[in-house]
LUMLUMDREN-2810 file (N, C-alpha, C; in Angstrom, 1 decimal):
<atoms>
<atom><aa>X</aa><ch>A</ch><at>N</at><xx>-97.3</xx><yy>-36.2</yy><zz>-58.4</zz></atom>
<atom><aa>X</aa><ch>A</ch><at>CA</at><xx>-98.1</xx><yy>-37.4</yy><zz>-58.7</zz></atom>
<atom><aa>X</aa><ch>A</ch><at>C</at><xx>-99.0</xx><yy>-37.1</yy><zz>-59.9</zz></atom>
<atom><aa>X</aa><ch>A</ch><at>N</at><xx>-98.9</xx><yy>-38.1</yy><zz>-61.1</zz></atom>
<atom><aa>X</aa><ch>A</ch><at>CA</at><xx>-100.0</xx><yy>-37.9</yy><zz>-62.0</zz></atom>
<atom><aa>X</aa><ch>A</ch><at>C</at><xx>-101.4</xx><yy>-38.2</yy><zz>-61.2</zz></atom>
<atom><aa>X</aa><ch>A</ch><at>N</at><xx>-102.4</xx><yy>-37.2</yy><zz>-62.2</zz></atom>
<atom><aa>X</aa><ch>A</ch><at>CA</at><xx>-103.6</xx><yy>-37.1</yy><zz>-61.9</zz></atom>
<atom><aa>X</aa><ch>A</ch><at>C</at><xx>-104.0</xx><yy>-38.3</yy><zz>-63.0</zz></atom>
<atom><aa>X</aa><ch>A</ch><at>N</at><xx>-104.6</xx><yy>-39.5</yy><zz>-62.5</zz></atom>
<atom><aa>X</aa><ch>A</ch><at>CA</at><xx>-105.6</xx><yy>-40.3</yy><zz>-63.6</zz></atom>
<atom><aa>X</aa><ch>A</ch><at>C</at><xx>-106.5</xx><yy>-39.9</yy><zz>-63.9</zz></atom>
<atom><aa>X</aa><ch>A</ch><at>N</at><xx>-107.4</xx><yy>-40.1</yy><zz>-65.4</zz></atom>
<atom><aa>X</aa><ch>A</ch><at>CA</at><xx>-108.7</xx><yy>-39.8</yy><zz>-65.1</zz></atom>
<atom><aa>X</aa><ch>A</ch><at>C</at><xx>-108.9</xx><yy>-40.9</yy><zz>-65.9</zz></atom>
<atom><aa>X</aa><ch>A</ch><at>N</at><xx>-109.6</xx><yy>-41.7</yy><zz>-65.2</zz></atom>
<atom><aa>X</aa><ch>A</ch><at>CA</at><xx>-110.4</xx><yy>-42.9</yy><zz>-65.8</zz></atom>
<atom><aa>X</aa><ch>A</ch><at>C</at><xx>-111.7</xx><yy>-43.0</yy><zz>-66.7</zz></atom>
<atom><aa>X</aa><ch>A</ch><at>N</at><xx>-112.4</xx><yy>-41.8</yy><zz>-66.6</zz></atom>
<atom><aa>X</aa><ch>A</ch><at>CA</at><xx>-113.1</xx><yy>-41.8</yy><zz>-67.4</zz></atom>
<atom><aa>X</aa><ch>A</ch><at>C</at><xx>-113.0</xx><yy>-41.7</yy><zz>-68.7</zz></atom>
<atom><aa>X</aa><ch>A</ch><at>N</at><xx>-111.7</xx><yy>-41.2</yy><zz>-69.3</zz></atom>
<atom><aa>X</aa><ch>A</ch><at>CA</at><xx>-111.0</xx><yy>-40.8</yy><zz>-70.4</zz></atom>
<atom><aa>X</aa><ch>A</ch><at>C</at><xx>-110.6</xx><yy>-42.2</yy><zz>-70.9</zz></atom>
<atom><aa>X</aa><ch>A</ch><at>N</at><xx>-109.7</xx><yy>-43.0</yy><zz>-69.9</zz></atom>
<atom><aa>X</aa><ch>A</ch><at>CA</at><xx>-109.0</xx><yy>-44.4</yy><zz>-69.5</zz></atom>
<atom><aa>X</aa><ch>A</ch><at>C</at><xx>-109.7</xx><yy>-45.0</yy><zz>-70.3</zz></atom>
<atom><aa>X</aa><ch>A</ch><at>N</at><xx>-110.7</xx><yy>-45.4</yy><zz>-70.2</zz></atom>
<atom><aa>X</aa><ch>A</ch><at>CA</at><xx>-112.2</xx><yy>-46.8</yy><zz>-70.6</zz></atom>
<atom><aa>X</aa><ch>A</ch><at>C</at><xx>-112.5</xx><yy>-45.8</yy><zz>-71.8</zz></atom>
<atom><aa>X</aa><ch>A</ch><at>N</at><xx>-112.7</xx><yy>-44.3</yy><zz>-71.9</zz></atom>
<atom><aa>X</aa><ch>A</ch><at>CA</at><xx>-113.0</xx><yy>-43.9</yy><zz>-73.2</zz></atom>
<atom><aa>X</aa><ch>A</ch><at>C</at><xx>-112.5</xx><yy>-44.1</yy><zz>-74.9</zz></atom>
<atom><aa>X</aa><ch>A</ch><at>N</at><xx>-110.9</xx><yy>-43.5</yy><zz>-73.9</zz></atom>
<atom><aa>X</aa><ch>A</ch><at>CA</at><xx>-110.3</xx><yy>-43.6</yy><zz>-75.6</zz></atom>
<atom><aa>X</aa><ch>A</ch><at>C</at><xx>-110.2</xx><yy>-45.5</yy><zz>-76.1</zz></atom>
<atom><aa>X</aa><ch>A</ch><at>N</at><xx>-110.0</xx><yy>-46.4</yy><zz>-75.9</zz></atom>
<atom><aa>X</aa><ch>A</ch><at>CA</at><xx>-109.6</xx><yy>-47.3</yy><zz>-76.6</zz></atom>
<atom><aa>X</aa><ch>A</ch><at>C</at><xx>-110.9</xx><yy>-47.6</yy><zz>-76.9</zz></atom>
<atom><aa>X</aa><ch>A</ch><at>N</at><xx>-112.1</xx><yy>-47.2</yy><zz>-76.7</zz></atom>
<atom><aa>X</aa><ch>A</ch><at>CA</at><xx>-113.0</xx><yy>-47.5</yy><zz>-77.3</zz></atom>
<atom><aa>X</aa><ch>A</ch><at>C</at><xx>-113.4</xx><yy>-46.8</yy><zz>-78.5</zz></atom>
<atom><aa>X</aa><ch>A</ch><at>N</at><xx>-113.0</xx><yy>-45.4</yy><zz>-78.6</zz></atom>
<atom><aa>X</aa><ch>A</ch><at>CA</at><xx>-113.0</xx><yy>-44.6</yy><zz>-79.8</zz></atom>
<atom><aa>X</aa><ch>A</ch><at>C</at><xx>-112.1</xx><yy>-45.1</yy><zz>-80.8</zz></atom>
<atom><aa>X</aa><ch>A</ch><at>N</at><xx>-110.9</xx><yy>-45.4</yy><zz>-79.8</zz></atom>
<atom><aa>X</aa><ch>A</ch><at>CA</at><xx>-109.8</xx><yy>-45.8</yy><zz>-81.6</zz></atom>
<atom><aa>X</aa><ch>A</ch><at>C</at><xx>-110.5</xx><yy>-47.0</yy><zz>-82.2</zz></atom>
<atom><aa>X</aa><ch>A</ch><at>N</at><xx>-110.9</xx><yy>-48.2</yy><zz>-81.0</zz></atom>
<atom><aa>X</aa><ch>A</ch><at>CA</at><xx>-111.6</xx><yy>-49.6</yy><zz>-81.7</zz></atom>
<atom><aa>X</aa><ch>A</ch><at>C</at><xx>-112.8</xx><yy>-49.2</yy><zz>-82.6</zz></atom>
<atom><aa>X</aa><ch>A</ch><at>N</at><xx>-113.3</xx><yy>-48.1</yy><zz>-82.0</zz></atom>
<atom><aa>X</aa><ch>A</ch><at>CA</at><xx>-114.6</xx><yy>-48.1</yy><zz>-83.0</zz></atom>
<atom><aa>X</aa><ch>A</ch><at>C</at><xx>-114.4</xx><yy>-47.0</yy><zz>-84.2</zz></atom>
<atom><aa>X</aa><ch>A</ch><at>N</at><xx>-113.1</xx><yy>-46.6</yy><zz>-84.6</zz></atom>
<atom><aa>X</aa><ch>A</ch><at>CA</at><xx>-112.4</xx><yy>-45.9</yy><zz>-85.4</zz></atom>
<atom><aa>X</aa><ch>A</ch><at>C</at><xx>-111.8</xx><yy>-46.5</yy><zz>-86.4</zz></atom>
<atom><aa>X</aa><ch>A</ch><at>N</at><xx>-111.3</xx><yy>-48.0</yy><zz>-86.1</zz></atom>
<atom><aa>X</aa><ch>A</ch><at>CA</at><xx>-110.7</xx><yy>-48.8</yy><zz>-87.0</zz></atom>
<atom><aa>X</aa><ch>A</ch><at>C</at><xx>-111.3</xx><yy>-49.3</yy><zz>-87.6</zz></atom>
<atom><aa>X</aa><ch>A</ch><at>N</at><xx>-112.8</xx><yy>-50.0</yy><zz>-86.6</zz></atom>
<atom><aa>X</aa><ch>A</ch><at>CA</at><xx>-114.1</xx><yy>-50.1</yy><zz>-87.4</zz></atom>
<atom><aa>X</aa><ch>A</ch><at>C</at><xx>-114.4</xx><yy>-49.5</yy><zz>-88.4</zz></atom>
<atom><aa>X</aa><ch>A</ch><at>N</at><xx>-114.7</xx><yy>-48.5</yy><zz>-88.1</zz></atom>
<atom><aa>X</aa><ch>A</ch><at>CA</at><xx>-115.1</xx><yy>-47.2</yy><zz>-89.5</zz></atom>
<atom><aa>X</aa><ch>A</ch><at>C</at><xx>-114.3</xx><yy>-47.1</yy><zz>-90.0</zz></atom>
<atom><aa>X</aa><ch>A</ch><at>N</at><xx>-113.2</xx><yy>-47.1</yy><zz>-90.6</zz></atom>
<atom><aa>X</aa><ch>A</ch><at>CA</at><xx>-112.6</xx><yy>-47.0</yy><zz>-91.5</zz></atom>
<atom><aa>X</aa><ch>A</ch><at>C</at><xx>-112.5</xx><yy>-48.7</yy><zz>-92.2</zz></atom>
<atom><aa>X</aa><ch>A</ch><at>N</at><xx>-112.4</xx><yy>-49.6</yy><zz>-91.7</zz></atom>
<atom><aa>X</aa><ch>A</ch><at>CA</at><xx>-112.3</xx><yy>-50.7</yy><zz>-92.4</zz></atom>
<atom><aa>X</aa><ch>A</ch><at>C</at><xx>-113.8</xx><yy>-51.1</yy><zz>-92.5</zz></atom>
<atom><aa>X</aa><ch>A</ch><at>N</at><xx>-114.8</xx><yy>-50.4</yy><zz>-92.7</zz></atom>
<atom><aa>X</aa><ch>A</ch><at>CA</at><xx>-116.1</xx><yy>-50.9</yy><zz>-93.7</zz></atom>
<atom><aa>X</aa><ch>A</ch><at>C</at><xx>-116.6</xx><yy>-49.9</yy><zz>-94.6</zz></atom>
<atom><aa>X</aa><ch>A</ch><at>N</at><xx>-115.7</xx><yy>-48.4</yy><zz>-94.4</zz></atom>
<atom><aa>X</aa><ch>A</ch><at>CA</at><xx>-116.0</xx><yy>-47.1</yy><zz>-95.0</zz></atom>
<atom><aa>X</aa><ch>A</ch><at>C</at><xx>-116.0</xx><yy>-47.5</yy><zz>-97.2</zz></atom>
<atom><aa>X</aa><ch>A</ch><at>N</at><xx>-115.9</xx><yy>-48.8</yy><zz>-97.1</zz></atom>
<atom><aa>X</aa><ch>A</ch><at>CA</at><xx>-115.8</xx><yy>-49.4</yy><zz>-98.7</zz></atom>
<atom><aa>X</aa><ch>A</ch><at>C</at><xx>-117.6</xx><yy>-49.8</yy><zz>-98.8</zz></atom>
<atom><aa>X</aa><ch>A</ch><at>N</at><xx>-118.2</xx><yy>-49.9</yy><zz>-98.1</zz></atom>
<atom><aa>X</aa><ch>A</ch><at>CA</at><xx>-119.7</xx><yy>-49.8</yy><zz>-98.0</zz></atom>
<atom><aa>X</aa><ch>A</ch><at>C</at><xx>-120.4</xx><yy>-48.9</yy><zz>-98.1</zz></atom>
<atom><aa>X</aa><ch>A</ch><at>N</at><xx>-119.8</xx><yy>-48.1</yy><zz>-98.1</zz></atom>
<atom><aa>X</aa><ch>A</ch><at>CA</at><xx>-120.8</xx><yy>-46.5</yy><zz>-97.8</zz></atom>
<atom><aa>X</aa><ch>A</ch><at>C</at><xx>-120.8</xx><yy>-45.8</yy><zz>-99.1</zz></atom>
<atom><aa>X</aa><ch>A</ch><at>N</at><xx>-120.5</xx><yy>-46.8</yy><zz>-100.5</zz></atom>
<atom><aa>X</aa><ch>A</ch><at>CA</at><xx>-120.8</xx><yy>-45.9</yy><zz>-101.9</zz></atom>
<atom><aa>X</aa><ch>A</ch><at>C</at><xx>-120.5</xx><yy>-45.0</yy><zz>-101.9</zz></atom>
<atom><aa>X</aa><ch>A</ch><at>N</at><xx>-119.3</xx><yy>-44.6</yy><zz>-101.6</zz></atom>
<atom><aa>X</aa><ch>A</ch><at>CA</at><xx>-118.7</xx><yy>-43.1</yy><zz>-101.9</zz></atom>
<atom><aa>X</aa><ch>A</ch><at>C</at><xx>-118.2</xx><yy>-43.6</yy><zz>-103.3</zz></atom>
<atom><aa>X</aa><ch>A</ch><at>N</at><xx>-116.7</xx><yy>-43.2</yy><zz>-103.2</zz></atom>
<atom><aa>X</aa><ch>A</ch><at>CA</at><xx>-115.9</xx><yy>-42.6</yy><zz>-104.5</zz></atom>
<atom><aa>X</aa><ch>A</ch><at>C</at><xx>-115.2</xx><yy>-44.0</yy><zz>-105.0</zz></atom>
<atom><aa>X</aa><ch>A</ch><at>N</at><xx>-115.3</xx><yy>-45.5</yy><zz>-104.4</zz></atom>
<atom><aa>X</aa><ch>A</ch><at>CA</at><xx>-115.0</xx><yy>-46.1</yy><zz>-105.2</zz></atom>
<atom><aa>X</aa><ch>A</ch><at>C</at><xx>-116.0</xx><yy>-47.6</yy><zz>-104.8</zz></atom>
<atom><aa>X</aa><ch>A</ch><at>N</at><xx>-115.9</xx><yy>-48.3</yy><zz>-106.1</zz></atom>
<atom><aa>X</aa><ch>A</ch><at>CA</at><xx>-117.1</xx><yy>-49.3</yy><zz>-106.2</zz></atom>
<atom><aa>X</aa><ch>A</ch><at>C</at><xx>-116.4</xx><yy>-50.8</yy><zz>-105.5</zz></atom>
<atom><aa>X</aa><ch>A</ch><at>N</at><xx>-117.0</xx><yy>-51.4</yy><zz>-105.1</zz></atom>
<atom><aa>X</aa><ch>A</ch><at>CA</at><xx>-116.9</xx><yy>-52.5</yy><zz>-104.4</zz></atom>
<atom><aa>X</aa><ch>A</ch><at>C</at><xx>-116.3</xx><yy>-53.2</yy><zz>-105.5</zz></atom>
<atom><aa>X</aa><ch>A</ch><at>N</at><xx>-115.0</xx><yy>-53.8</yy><zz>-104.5</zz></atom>
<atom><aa>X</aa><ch>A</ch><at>CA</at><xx>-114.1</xx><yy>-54.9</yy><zz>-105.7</zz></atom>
<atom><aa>X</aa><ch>A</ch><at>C</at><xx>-114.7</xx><yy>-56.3</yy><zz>-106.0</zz></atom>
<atom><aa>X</aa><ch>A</ch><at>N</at><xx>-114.4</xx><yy>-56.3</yy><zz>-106.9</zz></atom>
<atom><aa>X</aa><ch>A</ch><at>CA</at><xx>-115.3</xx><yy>-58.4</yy><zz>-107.7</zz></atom>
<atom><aa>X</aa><ch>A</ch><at>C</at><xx>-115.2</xx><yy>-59.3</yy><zz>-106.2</zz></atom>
<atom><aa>X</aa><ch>A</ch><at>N</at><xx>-116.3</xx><yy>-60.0</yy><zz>-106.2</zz></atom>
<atom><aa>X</aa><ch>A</ch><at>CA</at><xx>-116.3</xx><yy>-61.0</yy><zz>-105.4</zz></atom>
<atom><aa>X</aa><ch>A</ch><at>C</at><xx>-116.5</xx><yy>-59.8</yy><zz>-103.6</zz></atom>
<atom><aa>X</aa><ch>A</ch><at>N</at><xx>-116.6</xx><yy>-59.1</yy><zz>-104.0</zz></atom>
<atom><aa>X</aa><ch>A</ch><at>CA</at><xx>-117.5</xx><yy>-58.4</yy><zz>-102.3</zz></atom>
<atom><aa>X</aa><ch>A</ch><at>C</at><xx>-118.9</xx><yy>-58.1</yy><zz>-102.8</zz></atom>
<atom><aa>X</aa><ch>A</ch><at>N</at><xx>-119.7</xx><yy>-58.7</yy><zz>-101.7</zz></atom>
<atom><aa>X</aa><ch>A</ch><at>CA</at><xx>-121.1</xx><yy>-58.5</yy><zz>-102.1</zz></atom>
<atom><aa>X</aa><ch>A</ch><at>C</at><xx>-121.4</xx><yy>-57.3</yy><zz>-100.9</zz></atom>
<atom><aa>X</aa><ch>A</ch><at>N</at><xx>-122.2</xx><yy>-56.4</yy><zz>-101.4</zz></atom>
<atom><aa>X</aa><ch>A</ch><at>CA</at><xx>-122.5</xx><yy>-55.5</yy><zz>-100.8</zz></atom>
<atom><aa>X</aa><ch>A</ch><at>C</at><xx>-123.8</xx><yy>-55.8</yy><zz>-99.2</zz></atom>
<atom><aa>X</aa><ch>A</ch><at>N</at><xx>-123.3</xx><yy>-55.2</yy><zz>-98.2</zz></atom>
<atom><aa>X</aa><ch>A</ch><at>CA</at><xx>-123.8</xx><yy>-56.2</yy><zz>-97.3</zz></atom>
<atom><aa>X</aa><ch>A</ch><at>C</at><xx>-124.3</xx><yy>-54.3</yy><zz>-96.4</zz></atom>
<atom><aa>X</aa><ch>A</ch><at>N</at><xx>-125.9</xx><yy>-54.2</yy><zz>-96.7</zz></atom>
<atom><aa>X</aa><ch>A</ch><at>CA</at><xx>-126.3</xx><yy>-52.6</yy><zz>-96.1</zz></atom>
<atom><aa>X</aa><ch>A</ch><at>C</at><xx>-126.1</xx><yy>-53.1</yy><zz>-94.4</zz></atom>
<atom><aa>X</aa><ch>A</ch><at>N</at><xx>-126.0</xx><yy>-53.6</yy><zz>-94.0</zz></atom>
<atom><aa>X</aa><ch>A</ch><at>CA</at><xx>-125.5</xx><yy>-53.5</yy><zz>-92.4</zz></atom>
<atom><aa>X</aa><ch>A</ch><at>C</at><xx>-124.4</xx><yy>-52.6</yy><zz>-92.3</zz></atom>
<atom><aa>X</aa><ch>A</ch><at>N</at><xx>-123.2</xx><yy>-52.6</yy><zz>-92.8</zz></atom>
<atom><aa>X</aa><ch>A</ch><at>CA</at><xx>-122.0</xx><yy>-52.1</yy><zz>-93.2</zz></atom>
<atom><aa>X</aa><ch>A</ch><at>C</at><xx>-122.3</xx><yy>-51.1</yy><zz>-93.1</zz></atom>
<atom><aa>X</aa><ch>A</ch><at>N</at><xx>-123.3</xx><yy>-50.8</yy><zz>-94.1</zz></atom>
<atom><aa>X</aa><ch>A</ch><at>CA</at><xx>-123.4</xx><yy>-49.4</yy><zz>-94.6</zz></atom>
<atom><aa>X</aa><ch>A</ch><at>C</at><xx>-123.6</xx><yy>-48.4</yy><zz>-93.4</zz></atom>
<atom><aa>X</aa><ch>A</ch><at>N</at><xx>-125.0</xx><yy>-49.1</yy><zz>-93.0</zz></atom>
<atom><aa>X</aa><ch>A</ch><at>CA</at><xx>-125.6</xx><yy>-47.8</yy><zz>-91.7</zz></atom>
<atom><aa>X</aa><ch>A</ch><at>C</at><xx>-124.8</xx><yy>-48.2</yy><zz>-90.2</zz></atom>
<atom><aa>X</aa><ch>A</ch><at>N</at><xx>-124.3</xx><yy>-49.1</yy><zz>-90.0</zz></atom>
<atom><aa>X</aa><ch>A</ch><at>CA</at><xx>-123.1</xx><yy>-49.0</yy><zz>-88.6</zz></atom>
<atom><aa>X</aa><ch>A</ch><at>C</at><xx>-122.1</xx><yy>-48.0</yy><zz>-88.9</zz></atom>
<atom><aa>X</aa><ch>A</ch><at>N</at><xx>-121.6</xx><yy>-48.0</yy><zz>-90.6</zz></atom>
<atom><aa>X</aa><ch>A</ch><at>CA</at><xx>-120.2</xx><yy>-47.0</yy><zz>-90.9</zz></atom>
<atom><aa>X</aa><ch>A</ch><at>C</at><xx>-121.0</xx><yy>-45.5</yy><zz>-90.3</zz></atom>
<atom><aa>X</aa><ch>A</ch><at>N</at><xx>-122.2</xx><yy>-45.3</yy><zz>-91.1</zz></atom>
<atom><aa>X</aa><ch>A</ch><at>CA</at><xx>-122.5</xx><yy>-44.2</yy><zz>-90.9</zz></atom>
<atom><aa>X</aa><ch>A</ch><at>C</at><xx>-122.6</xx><yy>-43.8</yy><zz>-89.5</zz></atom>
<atom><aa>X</aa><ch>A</ch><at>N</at><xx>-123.5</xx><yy>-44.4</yy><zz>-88.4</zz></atom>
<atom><aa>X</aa><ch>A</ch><at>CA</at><xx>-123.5</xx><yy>-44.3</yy><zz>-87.1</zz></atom>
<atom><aa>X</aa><ch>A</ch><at>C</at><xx>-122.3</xx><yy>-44.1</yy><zz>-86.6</zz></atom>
<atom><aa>X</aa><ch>A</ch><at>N</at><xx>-121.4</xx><yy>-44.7</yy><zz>-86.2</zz></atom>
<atom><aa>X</aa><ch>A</ch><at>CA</at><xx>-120.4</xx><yy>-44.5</yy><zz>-86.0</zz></atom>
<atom><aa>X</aa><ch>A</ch><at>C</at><xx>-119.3</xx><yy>-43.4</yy><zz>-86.6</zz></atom>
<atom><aa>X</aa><ch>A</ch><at>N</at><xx>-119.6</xx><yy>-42.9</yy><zz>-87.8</zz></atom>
<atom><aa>X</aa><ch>A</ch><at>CA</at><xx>-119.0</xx><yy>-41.8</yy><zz>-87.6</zz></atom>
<atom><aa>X</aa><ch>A</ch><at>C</at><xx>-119.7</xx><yy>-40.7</yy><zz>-87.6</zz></atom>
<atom><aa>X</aa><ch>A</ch><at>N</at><xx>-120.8</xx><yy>-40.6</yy><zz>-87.0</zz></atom>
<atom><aa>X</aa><ch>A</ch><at>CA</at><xx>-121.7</xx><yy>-39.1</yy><zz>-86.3</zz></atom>
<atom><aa>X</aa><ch>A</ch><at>C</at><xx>-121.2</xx><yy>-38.9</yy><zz>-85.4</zz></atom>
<atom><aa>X</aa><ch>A</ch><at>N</at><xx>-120.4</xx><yy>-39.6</yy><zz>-85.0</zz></atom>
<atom><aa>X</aa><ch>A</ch><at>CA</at><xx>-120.3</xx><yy>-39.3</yy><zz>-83.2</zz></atom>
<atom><aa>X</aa><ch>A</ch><at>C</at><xx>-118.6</xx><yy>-39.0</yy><zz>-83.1</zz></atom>
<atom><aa>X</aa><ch>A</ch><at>N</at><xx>-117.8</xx><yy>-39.6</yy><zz>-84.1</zz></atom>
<atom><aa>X</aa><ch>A</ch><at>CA</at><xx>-116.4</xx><yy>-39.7</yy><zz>-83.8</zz></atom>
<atom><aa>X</aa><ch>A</ch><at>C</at><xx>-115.5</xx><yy>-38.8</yy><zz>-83.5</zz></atom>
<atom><aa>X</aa><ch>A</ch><at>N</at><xx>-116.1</xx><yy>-37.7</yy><zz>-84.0</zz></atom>
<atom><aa>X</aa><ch>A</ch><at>CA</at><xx>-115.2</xx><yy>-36.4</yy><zz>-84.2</zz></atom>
<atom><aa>X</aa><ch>A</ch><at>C</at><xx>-114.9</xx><yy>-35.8</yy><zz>-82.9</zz></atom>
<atom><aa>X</aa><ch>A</ch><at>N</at><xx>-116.5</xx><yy>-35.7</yy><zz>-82.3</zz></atom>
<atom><aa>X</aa><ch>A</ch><at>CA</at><xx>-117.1</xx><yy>-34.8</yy><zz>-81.4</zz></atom>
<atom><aa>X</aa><ch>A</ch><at>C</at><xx>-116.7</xx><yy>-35.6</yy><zz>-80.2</zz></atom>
<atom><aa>X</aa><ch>A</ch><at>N</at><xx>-116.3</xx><yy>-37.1</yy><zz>-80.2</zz></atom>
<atom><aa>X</aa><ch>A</ch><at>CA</at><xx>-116.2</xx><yy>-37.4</yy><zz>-79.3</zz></atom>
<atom><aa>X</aa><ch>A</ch><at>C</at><xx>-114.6</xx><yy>-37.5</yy><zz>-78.7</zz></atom>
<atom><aa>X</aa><ch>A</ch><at>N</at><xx>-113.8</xx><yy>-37.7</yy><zz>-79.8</zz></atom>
<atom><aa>X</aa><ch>A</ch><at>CA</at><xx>-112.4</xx><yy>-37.0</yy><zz>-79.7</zz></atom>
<atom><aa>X</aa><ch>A</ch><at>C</at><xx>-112.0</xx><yy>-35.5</yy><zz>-79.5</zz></atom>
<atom><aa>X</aa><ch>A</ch><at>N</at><xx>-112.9</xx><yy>-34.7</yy><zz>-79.3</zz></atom>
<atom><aa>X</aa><ch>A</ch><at>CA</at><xx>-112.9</xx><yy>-33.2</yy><zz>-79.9</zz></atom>
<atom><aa>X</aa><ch>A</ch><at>C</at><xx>-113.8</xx><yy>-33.1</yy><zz>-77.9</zz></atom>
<atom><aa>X</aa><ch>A</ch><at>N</at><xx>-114.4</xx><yy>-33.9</yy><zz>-77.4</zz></atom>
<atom><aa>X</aa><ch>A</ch><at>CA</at><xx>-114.8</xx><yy>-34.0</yy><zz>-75.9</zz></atom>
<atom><aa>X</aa><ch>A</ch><at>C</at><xx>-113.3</xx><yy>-34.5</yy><zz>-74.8</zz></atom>
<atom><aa>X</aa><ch>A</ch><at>N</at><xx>-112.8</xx><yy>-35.5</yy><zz>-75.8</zz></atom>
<atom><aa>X</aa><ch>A</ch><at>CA</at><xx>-111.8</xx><yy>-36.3</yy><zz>-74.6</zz></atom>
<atom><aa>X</aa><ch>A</ch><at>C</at><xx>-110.8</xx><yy>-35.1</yy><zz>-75.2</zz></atom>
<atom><aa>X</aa><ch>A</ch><at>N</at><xx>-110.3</xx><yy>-34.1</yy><zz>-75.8</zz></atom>
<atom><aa>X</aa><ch>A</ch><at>CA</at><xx>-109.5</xx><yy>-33.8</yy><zz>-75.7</zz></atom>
<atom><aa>X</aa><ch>A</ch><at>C</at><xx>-109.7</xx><yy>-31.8</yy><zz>-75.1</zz></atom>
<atom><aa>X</aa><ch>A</ch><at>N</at><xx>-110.9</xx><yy>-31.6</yy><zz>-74.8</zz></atom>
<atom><aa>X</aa><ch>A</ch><at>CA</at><xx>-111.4</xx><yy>-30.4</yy><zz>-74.2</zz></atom>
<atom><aa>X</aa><ch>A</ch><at>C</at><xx>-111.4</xx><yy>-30.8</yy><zz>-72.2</zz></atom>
<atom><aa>X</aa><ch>A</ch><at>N</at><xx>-111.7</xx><yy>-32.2</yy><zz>-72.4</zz></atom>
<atom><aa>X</aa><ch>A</ch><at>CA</at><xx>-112.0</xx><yy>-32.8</yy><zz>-71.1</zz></atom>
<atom><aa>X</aa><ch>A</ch><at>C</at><xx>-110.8</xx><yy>-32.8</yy><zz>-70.3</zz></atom>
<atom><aa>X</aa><ch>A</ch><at>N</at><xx>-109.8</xx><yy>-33.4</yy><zz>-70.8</zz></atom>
<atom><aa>X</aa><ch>A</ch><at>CA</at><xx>-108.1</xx><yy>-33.3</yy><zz>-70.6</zz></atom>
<atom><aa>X</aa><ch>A</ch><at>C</at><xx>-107.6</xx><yy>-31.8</yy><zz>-70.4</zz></atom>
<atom><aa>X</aa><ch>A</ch><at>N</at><xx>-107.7</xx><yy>-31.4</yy><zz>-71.1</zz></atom>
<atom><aa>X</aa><ch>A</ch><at>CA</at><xx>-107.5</xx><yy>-29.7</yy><zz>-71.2</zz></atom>
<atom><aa>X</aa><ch>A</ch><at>C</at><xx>-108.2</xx><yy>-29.2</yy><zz>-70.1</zz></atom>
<atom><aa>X</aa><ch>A</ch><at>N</at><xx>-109.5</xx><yy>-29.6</yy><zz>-69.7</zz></atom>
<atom><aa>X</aa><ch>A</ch><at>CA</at><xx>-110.1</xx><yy>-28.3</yy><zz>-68.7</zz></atom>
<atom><aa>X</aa><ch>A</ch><at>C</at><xx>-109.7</xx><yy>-29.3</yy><zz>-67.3</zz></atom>
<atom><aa>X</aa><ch>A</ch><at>N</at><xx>-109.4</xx><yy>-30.1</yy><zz>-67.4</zz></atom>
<atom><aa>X</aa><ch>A</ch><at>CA</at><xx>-109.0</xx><yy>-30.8</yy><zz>-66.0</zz></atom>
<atom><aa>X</aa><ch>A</ch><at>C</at><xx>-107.4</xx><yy>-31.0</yy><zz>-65.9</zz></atom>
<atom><aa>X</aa><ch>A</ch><at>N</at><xx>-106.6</xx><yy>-30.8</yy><zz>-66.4</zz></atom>
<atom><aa>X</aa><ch>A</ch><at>CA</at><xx>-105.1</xx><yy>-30.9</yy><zz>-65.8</zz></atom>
<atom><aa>X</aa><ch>A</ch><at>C</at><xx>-104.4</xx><yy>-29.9</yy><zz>-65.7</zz></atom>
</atoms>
């Protein structure tokens, strides 16, 4: 019988949702290319992109040590 672990369950789809996020406002964060005509630059954008990806890595880089040290 598979072992569930639900805490992983409720985790991951909230990393990918909050992954798709970050990547579809990562055009706000003034890197390497300039906002296209008719987008007005909106700093909310900016500091959610960044928040969200302080955490992203580490938290994929958790669910998949977490899986590992429990199965």
């Amino acid at each position: 019988m598979k072992k569930m672990l639900k805490d992983v369950m409720i985790m991951r789809p909230i990393v990918v949702i909050l992954l798709v996020f970050m990547h579809s406002f990562t055009m706000f964060t003034h890197g390497a290319w300039t906002l296209p005509d008719g987008i007005h630059d909106v700093p909310a954008y900016n500091w959610l992109t960044k928040i969200t990806f302080s955490f992203l890595l580490e938290t994929f880089i958790f669910i998949s040590g977490f899986i590992v040290g429990t199965v």
